[in-house]
C-alpha positions in Angstrom: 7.7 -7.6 26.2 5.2 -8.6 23.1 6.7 -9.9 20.3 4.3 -8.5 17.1 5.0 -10.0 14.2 2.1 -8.9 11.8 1.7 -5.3 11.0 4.9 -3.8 11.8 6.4 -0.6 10.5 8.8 -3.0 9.1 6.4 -5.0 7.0 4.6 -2.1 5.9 7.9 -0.7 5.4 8.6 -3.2 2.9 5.3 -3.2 1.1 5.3 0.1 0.6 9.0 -0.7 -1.2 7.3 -2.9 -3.3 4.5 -1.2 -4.4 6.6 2.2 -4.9 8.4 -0.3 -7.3 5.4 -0.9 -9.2 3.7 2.5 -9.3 7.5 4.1 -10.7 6.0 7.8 -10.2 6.6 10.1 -7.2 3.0 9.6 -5.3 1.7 10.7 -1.7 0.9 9.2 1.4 -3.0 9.1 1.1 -2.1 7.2 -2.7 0.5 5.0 -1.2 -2.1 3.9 1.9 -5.2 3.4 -0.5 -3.5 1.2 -3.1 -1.8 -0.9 -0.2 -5.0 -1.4 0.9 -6.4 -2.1 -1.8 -3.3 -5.0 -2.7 -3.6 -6.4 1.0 -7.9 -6.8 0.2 -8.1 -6.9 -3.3 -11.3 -9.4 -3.2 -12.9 -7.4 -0.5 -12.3 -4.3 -2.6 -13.1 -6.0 -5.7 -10.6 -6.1 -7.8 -8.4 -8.8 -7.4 -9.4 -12.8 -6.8 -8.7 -13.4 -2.8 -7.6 -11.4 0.1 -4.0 -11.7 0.8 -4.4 -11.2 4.4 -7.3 -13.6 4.2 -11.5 -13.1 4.4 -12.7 -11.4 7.6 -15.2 -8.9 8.2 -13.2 -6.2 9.9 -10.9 -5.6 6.7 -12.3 -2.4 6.2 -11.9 -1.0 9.5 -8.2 -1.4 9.3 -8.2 1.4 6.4 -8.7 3.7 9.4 -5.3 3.2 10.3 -3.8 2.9 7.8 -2.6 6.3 6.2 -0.7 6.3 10.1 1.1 3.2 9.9 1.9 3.6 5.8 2.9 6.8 7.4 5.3 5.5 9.9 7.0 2.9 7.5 7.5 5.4 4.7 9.5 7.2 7.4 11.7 4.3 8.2 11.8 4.0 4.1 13.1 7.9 4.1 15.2 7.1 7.3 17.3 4.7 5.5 17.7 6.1 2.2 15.5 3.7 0.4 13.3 6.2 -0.2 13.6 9.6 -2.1 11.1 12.2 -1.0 10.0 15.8 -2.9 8.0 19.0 -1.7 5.8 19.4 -4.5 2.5 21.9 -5.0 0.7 18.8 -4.1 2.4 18.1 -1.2 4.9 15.3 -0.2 5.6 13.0 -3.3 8.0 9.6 -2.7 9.7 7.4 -5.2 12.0 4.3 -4.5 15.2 5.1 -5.2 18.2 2.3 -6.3 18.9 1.7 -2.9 14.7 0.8 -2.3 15.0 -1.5 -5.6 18.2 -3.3 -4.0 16.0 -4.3 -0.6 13.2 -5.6 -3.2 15.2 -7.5 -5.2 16.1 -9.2 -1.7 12.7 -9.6 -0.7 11.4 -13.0 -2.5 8.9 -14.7 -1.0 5.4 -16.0 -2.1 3.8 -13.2 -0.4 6.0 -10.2 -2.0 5.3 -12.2 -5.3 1.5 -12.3 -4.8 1.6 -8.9 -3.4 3.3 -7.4 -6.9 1.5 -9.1 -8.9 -1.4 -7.4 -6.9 -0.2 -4.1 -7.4 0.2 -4.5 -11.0 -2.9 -5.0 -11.4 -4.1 -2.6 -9.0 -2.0 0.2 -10.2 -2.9 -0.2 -13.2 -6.7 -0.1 -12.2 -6.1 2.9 -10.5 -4.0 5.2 -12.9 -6.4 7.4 -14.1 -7.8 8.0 -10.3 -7.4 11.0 -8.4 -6.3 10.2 -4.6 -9.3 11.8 -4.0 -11.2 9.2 -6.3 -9.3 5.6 -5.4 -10.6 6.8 -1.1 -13.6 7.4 -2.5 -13.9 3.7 -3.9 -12.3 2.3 -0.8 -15.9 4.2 0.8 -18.1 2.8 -1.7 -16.7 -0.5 -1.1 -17.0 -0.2 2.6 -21.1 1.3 2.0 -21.7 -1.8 0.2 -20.2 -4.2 2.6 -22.2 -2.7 5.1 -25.2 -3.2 3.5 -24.9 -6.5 2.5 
């Protein structure tokens, strides 16, 4: 058996807690997935000052799983409860609900810190985006890498 301790549905499980937390609207999947990315490579993408999982070349080819496992963790969010989800016109929209906010109150660590304080800034970046414009901007980051 293989003992993964990086990149589990639970971690992104809890990210996605904390950044629902920030964003305090109903968003979608695509939305949560981008601005997670963006948080975890903020440098790479940018925007923020450093990396929080660190400098490496492959940080972009990890958006192309992402939406799958932001996916999976916002179903173990649902799952238990610490999520609320709604069927909108635009699709699947999810909030944190008080239940969310009492598992990231419990979550204090230097990295939950430096990851909210992250997605304040990066939320607030990306307000006035469209989902459609913030993946777009993840692209045009990951053109420009590529041709440096």
């Amino acid at each position: 058996m293989q003992n993964k301790v990086f990149n589990t549905t639970f971690e992104n499980m809890l990210r996605v807690l904390l950044l629902l937390e920030t964003v305090s609207m109903p968003v979608n999947a695509d939305r949560i997935a981008a601005l997670d990315f963006i948080c975890i490579y903020g440098k790479k993408c940018k925007v923020l000052d450093k990396n929080l999982h660190g400098d490496n070349e492959f940080g972009f080819a990890e958006f192309t799983n992402k939406r799958e496992k932001i996916t999976e963790a916002i179903k173990l969010s649902v799952k238990n409860s610490f999520v609320n989800v709604e069927y909108t016109n635009q699709g699947f929209l999810y909030s944190i609900n008080d239940r969310g906010r009492q598992v990231v109150q419990g979550v204090q660590s230097p990295y939950a810190r430096q990851y909210v304080l992250g997605a304040k800034i990066v939320c607030r970046r990306f307000s006035s985006y469209t989902d459609d414009g913030i993946l777009q901007f993840i692209s045009d980051r990951a053109t420009e890498a590529k041709e440096v």
